[in-house]
C-alpha positions in Angstrom: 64.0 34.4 90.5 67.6 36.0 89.8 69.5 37.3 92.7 70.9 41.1 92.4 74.1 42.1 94.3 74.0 44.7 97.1 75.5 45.4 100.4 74.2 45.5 103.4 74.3 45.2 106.9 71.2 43.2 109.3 71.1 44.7 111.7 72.4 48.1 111.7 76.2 48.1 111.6 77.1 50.9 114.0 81.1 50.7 114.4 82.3 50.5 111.1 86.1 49.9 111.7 88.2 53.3 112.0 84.8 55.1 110.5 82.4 55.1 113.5 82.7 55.5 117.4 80.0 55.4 119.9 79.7 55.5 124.1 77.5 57.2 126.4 77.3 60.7 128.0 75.1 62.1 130.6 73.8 65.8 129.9 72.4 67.3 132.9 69.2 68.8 134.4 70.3 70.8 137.1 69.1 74.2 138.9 71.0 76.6 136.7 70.8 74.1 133.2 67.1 74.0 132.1 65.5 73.3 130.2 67.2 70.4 128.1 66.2 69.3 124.9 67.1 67.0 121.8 66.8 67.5 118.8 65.6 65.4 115.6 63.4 66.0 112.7 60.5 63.7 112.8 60.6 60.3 111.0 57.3 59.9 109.4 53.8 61.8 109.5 51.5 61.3 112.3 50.8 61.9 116.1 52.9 61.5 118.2 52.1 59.5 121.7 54.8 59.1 124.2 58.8 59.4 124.8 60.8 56.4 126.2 64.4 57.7 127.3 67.1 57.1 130.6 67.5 59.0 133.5 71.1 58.0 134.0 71.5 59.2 137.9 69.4 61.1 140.2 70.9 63.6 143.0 67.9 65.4 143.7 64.3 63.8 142.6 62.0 66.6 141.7 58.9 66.6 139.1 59.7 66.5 135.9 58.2 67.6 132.4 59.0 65.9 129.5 57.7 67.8 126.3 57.3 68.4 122.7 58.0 71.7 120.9 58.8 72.8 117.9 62.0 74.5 116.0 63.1 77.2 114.3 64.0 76.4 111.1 66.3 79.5 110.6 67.5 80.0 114.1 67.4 76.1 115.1 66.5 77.1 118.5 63.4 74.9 120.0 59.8 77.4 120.5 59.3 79.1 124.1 56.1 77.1 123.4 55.1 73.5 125.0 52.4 71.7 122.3 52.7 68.4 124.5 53.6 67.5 127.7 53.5 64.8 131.0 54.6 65.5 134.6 57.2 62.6 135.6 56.2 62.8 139.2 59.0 62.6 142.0 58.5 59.2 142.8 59.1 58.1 139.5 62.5 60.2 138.4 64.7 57.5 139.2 67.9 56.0 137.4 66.0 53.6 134.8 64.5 53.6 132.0 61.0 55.5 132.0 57.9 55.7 129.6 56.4 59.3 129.8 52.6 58.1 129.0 50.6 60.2 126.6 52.2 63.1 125.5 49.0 66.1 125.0 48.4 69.6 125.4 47.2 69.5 128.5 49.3 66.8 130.3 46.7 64.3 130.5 45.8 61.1 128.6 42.6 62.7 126.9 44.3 66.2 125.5 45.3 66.9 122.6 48.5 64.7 121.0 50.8 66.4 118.5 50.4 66.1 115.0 53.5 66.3 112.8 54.6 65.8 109.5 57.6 64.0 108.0 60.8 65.7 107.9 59.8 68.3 111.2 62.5 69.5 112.7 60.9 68.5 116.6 62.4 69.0 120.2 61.7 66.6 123.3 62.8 69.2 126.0 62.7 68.3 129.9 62.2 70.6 132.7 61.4 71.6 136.0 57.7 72.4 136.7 58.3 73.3 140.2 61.1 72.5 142.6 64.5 72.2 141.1 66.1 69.4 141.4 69.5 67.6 139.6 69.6 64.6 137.3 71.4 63.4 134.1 69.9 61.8 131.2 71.9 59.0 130.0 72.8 60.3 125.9 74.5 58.3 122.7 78.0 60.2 122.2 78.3 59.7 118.4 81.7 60.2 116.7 82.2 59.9 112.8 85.5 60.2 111.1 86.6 61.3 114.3 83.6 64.3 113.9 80.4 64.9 116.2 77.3 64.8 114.6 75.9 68.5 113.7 72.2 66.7 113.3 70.3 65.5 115.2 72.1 67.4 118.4 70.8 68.8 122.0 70.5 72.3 123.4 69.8 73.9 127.0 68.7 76.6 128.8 70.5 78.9 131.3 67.7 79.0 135.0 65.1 78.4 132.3 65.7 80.8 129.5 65.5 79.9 125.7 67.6 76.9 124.4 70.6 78.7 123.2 73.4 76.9 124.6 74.0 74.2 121.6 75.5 70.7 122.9 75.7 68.8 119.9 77.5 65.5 120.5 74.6 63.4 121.2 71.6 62.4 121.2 68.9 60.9 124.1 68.7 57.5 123.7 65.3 57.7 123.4 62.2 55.8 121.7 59.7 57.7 120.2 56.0 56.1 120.0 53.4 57.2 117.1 49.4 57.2 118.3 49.6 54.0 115.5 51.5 51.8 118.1 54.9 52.4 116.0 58.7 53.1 117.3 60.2 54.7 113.6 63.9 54.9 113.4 65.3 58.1 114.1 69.6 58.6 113.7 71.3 58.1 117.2 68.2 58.0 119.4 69.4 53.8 119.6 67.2 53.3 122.8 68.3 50.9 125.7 67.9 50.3 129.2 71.2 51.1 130.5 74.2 50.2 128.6 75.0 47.1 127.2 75.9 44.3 129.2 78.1 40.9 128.3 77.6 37.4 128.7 79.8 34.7 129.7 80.5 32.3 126.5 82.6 29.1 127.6 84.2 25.9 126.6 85.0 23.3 129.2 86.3 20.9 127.2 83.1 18.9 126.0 79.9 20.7 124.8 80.2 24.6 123.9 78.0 27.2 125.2 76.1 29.4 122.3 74.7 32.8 122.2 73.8 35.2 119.4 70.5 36.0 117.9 67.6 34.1 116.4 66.0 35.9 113.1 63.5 36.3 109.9 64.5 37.9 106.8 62.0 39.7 104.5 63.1 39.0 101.4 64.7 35.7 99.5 68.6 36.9 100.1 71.9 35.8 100.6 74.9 36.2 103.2 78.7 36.8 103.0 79.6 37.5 106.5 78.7 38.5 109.9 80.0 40.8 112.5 80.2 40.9 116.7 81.0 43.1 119.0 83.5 40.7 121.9 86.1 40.8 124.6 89.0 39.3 124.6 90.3 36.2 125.8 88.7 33.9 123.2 88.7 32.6 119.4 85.7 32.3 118.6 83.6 29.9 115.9 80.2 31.4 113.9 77.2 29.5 112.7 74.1 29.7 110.8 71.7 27.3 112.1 68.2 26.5 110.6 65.4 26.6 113.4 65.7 23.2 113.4 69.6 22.8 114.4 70.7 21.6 110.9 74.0 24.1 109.8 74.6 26.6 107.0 77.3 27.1 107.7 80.2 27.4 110.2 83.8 29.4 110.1 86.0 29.9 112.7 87.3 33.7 113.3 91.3 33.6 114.5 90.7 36.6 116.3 93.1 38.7 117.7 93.2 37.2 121.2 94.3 39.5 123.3 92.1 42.3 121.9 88.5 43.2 122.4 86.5 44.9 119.9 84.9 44.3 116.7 84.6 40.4 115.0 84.3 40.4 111.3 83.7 37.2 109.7 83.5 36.3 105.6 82.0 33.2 105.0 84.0 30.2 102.9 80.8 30.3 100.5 77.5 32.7 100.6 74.1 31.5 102.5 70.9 31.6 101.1 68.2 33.0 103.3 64.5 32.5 102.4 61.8 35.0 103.3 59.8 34.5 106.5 61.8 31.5 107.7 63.4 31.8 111.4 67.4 31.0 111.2 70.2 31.4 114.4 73.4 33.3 114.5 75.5 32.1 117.1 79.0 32.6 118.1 80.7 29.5 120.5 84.4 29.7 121.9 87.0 27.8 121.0 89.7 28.0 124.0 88.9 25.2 126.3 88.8 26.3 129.6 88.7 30.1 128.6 85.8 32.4 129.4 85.0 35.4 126.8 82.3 37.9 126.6 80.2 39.3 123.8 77.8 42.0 124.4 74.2 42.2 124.5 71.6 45.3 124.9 68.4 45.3 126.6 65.4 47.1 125.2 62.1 47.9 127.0 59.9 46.7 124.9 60.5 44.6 121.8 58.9 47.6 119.4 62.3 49.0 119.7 64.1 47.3 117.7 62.1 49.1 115.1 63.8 52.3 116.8 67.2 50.6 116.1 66.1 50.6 112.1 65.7 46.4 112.5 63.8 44.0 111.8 60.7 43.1 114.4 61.4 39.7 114.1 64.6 39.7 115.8 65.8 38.1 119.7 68.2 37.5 121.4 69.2 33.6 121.7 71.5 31.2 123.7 71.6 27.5 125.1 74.2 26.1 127.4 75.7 22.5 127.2 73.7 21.5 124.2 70.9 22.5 126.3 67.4 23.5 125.1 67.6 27.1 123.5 66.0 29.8 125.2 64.8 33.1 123.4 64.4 36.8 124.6 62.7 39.0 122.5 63.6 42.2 124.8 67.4 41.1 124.5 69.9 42.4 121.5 72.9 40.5 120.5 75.7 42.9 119.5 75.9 41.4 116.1 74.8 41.0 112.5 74.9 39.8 109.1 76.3 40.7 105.6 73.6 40.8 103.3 75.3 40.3 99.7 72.4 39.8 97.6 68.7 40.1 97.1 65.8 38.0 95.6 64.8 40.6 92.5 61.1 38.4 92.1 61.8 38.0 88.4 
């Protein structure tokens, strides 16, 4: 076996330095904006089944559609008509994450789903099938090079007229499900429950507390580095552990301490990686006495992560004071690795 150089970044390395920016945005569903809709071109052929996404805050609770339509591909303005839909009863439009069920042509669970093919240019659009009401959707605000995305991008309605009114500096954080049971990766959509949250990582003077994320390549392959997104207060140490607690390596990170932001680490020497095999990335402080954060994302169901454009067999893991280590599949450590070379199979 030779190993080929390359470079990439497990998982996806969203903030890269000065190049990338990202927050959260809510784009409103209100009595006089309607309908609202994202849009993408689809990842992969197939049918679709159902749209995960956030309602970010909820004045007035009315029925909701969510939908599927299609897109003008010289105009870029979504079609008048619905292919797909499901009411998102009252009770139900709350500030949380919410699965729409089966998306069909007539609304219920045996209709007709939508088929598509790969590279459609698709809209998910929202709007009120009765009453009006007034919510916000809870969006990805994307910069790059200090630019908004010009694809994918949302549009809305004026009192529910055509989707003319372009808002492009987002998209839904949204997870869209295939009839096959799959969550492809689609630019932006990065689906969460809320925003992302941060945990506590402390040193008291005698054993560390540890948190990061547990893993499989799959492919032979080796690492150079590894990247986390922390507060500040705290230098901070990285390891690669075997599943069995035996070390790969360790380097400490002299961050700036009185910065939060991005951690980049190289390693002292690169780490080989074998196919199939679970391995731990974990970060531990290194100011006794000092609590610091790093940041962690919940998803709704662990077929996200294939929405994020990662690896299925990734989780969330931590263990405090040399404690047993406990495992979260539906929990995303803000972090990755540097993958600097491959396994060729020759």
């Amino acid at each position: 076996m030779a190993f080929q150089a390359i470079d990439l970044k497990l998982p996806i390395l969203w903030n890269p330095g000065e190049q990338t920016s990202w927050g959260t945005f809510a784009a409103p569903l209100t009595s006089t904006v309607y309908p609202r809709g994202f849009i993408f071109r689809a990842p992969k052929a197939g049918t679709l089944k159902t749209v995960g996404f956030n309602f970010n805050s909820v004045t007035t609770a009315e029925d909701v559609n969510v939908e599927l339509r299609d897109v003008s591909e010289s105009t870029h303005i979504p079609s008048a008509t619905v292919d797909a839909f499901r009411l998102i009863p009252s009770a139900s439009v709350v500030a949380s994450w919410v699965n729409s069920g089966i998306l069909s042509d007539d609304g219920t669970d045996g209709g007709l789903k939508k088929v598509v093919t790969l590279g459609q240019r698709l809209c998910v659009s929202f709007t009120w099938p009765g009453a009006l009401g007034n919510i916000t959707f809870r969006c990805n605000k994307v910069l790059a090079f200090g630019r908004s995305p010009n694809f994918p991008y949302g549009r809305s309605g004026v009192s529910g007229g055509a989707m003319t009114v372009s808002q492009d500096n987002g998209q839904l954080k949204m997870a869209l499900e295939y009839d096959d049971g799959t969550f492809p990766f689609v630019a932006l959509m990065m689906p969460m429950v809320g925003n992302s949250a941060l945990v506590q990582i402390q040193h008291n003077g005698g054993v560390i507390d540890e948190h990061g994320f547990r893993f499989q390549v799959p492919f032979d392959c080796k690492a150079s580095g590894a990247w986390a997104s922390k507060s500040a207060l705290c230098e901070f140490d990285v390891r690669i552990l075997k599943d069995n607690d035996s070390e790969l390596v360790k380097v400490n990170n002299a961050a700036n301490l009185s910065r939060a932001g991005m951690l980049f680490t190289t390693f002292p020497s690169e780490v080989t990686l074998l196919a199939n095999t679970w391995y731990r990335q974990v970060y531990l402080a290194k100011t006794v006495g000092v609590l610091s954060q790093a940041a962690v994302i919940t998803l709704d169901k662990s077929g996200h992560r294939e929405a994020w454009g990662e690896p299925t067999k990734l989780e969330y893991t931590e263990r405090y004071q040399g404690g047993s280590w406990a495992n979260d599949p539906l929990r995303r450590f803000d972090g990755g690795l540097f993958i600097s070379a491959i396994d060729d199979g020759v």
